[in-house]
C-alpha positions as a Markdown table, in Angstrom:
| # | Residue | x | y | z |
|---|---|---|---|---|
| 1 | Unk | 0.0 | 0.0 | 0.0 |
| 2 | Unk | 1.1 | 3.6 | -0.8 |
| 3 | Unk | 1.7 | 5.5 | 2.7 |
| 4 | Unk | 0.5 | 8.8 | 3.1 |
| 5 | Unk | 2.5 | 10.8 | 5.9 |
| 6 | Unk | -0.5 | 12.8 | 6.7 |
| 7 | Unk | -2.0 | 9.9 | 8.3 |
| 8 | Unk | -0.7 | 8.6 | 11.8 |
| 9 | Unk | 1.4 | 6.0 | 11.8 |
| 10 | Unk | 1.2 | 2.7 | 14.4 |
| 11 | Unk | 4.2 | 0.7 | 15.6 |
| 12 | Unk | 3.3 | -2.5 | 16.4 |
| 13 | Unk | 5.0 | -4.2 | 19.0 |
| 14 | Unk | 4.9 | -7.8 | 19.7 |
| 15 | Unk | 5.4 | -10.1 | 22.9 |
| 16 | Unk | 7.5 | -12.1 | 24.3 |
| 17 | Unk | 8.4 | -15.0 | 21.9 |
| 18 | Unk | 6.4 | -13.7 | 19.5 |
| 19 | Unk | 7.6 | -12.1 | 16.1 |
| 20 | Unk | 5.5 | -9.0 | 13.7 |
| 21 | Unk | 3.8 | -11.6 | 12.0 |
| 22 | Unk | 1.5 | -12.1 | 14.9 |
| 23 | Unk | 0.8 | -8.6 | 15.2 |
| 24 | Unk | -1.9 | -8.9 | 12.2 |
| 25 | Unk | -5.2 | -9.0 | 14.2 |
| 26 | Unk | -4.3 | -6.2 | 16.1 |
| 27 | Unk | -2.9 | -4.1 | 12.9 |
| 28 | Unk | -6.2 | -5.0 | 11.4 |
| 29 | Unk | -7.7 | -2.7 | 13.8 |
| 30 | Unk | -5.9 | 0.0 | 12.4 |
| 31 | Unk | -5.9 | -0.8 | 9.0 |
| 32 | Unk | -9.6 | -0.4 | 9.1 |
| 33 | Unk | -8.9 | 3.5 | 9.9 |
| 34 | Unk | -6.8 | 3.8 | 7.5 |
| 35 | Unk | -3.6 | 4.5 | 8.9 |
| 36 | Unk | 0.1 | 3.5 | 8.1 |
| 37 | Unk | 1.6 | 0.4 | 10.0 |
| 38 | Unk | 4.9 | -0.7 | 10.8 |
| 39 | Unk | 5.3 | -4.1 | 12.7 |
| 40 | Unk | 8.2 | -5.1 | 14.1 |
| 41 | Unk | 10.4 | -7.7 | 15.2 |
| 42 | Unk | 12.3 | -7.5 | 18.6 |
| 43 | Unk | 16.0 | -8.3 | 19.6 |
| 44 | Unk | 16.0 | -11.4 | 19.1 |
| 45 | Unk | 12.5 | -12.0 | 17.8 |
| 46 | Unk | 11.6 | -12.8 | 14.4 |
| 47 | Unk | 14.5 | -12.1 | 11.8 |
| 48 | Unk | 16.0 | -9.6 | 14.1 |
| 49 | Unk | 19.5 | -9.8 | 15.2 |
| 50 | Unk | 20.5 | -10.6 | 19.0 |
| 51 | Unk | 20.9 | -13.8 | 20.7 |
| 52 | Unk | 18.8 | -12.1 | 24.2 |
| 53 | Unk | 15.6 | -10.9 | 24.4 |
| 54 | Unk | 15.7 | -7.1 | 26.4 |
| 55 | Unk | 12.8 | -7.2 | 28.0 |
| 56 | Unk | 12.3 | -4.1 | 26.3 |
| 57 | Unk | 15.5 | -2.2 | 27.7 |
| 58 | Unk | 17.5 | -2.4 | 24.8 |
| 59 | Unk | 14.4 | -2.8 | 22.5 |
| 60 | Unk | 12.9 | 0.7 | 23.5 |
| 61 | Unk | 16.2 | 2.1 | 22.2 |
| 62 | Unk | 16.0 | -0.1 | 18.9 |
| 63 | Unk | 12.2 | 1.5 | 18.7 |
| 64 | Unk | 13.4 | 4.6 | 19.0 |
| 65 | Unk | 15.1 | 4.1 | 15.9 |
| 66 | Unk | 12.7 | 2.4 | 13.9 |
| 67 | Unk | 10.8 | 5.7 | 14.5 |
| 68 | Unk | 13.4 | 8.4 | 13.1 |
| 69 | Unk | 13.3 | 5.8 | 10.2 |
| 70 | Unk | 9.9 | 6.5 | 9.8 |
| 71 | Unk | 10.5 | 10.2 | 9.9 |
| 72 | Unk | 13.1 | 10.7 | 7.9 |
| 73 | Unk | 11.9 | 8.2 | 5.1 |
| 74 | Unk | 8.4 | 8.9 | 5.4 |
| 75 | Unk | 7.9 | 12.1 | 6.6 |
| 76 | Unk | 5.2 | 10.6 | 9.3 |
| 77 | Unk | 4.0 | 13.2 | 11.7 |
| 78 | Unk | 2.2 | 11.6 | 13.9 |
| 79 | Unk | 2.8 | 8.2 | 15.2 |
| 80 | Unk | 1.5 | 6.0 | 17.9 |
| 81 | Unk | 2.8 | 3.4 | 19.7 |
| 82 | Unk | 1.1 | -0.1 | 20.3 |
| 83 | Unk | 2.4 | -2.9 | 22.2 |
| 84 | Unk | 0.7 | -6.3 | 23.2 |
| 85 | Unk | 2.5 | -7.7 | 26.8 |
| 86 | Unk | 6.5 | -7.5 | 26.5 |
| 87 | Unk | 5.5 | -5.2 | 23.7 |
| 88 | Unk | 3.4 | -3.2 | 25.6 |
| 89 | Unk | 6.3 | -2.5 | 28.1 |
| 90 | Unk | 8.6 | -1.9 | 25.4 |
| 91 | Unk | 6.0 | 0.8 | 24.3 |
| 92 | Unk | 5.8 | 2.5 | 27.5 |
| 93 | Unk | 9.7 | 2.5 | 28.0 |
| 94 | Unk | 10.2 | 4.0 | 24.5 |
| 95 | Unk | 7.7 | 6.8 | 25.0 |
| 96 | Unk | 9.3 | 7.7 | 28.6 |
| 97 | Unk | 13.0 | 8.1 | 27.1 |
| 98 | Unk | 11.7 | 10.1 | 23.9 |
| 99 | Unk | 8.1 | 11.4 | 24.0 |
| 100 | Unk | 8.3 | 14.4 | 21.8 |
| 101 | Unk | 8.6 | 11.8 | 18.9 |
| 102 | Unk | 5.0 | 10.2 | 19.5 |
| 103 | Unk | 1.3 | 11.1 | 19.7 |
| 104 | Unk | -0.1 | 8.9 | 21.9 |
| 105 | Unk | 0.8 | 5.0 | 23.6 |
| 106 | Unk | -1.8 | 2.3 | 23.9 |
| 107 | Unk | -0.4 | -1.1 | 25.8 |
| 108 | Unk | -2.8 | -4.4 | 26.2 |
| 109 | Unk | -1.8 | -6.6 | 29.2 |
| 110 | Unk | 1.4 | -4.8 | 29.6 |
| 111 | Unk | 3.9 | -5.8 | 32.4 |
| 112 | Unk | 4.9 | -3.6 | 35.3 |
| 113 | Unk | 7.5 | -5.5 | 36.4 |
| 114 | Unk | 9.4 | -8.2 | 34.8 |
| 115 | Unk | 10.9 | -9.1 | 38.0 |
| 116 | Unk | 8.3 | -9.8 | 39.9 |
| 117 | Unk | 6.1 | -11.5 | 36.9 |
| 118 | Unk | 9.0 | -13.8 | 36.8 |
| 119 | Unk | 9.3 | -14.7 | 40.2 |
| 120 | Unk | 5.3 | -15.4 | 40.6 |
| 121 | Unk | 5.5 | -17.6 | 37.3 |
| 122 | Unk | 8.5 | -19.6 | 38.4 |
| 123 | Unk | 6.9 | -20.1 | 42.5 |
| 124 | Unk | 3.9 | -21.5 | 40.5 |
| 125 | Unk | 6.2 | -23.6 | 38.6 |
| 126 | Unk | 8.9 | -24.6 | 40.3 |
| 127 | Unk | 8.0 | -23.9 | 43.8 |
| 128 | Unk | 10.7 | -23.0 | 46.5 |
| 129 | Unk | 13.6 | -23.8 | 44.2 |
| 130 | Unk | 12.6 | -20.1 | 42.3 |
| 131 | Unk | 14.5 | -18.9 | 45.4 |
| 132 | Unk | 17.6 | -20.4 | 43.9 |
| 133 | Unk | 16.4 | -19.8 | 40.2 |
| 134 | Unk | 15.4 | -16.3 | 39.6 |
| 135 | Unk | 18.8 | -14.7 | 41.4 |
| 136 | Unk | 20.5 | -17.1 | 38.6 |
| 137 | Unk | 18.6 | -15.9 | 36.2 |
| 138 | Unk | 19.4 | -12.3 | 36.9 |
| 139 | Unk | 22.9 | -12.9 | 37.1 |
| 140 | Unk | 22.6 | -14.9 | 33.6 |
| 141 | Unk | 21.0 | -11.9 | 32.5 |
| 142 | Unk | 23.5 | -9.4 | 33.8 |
| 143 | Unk | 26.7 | -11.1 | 32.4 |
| 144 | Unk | 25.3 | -12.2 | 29.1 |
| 145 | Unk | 22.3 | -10.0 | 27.9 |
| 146 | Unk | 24.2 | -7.1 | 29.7 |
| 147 | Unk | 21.1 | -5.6 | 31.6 |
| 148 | Unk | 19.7 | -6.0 | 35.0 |
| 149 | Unk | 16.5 | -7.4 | 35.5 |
| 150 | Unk | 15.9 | -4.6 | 37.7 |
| 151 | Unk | 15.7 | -2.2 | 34.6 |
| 152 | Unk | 13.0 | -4.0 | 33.5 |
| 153 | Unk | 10.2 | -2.3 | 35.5 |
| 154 | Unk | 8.0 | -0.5 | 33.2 |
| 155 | Unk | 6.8 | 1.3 | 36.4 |
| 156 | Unk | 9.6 | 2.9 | 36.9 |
| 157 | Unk | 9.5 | 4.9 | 33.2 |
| 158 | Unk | 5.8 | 5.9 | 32.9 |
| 159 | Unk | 6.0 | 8.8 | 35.6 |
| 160 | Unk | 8.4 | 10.3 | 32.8 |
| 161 | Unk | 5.8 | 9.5 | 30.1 |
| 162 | Unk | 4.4 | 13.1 | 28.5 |
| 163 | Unk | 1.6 | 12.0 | 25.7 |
| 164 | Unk | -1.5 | 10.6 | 26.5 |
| 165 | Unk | -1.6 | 6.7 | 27.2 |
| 166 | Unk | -4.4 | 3.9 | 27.1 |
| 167 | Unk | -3.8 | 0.9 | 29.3 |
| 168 | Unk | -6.1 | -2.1 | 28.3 |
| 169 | Unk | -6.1 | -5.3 | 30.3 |
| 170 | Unk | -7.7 | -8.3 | 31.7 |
| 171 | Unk | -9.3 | -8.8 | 35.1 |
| 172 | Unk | -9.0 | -12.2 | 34.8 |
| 173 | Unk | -5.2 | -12.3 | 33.7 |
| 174 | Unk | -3.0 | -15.4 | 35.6 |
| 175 | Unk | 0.4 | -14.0 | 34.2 |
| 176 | Unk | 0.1 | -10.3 | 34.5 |
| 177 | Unk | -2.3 | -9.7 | 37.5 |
| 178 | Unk | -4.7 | -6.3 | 36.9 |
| 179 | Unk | -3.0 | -5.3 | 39.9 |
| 180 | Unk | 0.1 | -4.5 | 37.8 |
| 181 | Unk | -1.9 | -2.3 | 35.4 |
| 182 | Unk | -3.2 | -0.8 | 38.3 |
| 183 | Unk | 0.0 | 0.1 | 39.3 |
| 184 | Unk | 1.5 | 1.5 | 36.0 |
| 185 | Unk | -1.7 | 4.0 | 35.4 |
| 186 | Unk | -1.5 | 5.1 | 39.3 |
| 187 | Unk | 2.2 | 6.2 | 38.3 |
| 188 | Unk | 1.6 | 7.7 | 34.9 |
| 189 | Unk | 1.1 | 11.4 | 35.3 |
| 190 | Unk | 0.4 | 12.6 | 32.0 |
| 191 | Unk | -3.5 | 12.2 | 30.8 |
| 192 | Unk | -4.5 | 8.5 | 30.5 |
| 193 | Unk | -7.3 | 6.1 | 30.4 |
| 194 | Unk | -7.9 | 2.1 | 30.9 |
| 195 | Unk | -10.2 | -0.1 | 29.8 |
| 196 | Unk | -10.6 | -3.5 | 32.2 |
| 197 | Unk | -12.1 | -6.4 | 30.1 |
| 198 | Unk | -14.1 | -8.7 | 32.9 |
| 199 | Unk | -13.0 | -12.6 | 31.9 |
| 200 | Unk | -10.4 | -11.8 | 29.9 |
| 201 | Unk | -7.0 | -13.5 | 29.9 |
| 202 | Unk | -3.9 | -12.4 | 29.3 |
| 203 | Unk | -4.0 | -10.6 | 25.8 |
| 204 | Unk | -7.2 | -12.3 | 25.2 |
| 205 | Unk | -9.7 | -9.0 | 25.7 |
| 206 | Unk | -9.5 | -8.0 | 21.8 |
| 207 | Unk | -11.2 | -11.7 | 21.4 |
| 208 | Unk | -13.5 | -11.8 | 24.7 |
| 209 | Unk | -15.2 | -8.3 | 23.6 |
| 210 | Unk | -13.5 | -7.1 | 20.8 |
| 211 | Unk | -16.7 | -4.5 | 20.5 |
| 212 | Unk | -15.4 | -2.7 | 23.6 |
| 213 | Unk | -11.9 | -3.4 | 22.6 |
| 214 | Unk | -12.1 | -1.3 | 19.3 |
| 215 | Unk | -14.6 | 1.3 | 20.2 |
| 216 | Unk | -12.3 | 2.2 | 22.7 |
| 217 | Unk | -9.5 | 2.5 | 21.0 |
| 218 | Unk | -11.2 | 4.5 | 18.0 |
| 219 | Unk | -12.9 | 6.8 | 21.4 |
| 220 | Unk | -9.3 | 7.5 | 22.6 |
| 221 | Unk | -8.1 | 8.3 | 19.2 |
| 222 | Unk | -10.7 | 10.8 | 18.3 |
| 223 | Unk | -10.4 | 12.5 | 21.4 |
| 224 | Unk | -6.7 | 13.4 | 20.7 |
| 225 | Unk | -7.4 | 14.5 | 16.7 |
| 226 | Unk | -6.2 | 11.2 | 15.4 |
């Protein structure tokens, strides 16, 4: 398709494991408003380079990128940033270190804290050997992927966070408790608003009411001339 750069433009960025490809059903959303789309593989994701994922530390940098890209090639004025889980973290991270370049941030089932997601998940899994697990993990992390697992708190960037952001999640999500979106729109500052999908699982509220889902979306995209 021909891109038009006075349309916005919608970074799309996947979760953890995943890759752009499985991005579609949520770029569909924006497609149907007729506005440009770039999805995008991760470090490490995909056919992107990197033997570690980032957990978004490093990715929000590689973002950041990708979107001075779009300016200089395209000329695109207005650009918003999506992000599904690991993606949606990503997003917020990006938008705290360079908000002048973006319009507005939507996240769906975005983490507020890696650490802490990981050490529910692996108590759950493993049980008390997580105690000995996760700190091994960090350190793996640390010496190899060369950040801390302690950067990767999405709660810590949002206060910094200076365009308008939509946090969509879940009530009934088992890996990122509501609790942790809770938590990331209590510490944004700048304007914001949520929408809670009752019986929805993690990433699943686009499917268990995507009515609500999308009229959302297109309400908090009209309110901010998009």
């Amino acid at each position: 398709d021909v891109c038009s750069s006075d349309l916005p433009w919608v970074i799309c960025i996947h979760g953890y494991g995943n890759r752009a490809t499985r991005m579609t059903e949520y770029a569909e959303v924006f497609k149907n408003l007729n506005f440009n789309i770039l999805c995008i593989d991760l470090r490490g994701h995909g056919k992107s380079e990197g033997k570690y994922y980032t957990l978004g530390v490093y990715d929000s940098d590689d973002v950041i990128l990708w979107t001075k890209w779009l300016k200089e090639k395209f000329d695109a004025k207005k650009i918003i940033l999506f992000g599904e889980s690991m993606g949606g973290a990503t997003a917020l991270m990006t938008a705290s270190k360079n908000s002048e370049l973006y319009s507005l941030v939507i996240t769906d089932s975005a983490p507020a804290d890696f650490y802490e997601m990981f050490r529910r998940v692996l108590k759950y899994r493993i049980g008390t050997f997580s105690k000995v697990f996760l700190p091994s993990l960090a350190l793996f992390t640390k010496l190899f992927a060369k950040y801390s697992l302690s950067d990767a708190k999405a709660k810590l960037y949002v206060p910094r966070i200076s365009v308008p952001v939509l946090y969509i999640h879940g009530d009934a999500d088992a890996l990122v408790p509501l609790r942790m979106m809770n938590e990331l729109y209590e510490n944004t500052r700048c304007e914001k608003d949520k929408l809670i999908v009752k019986g929805a699982d993690h990433t699943r509220a686009k499917n268990v009411d995507s009515v609500s889902y999308k009229n959302t979306i297109c309400s908090f995209l009209a309110k901010y001339g998009m």
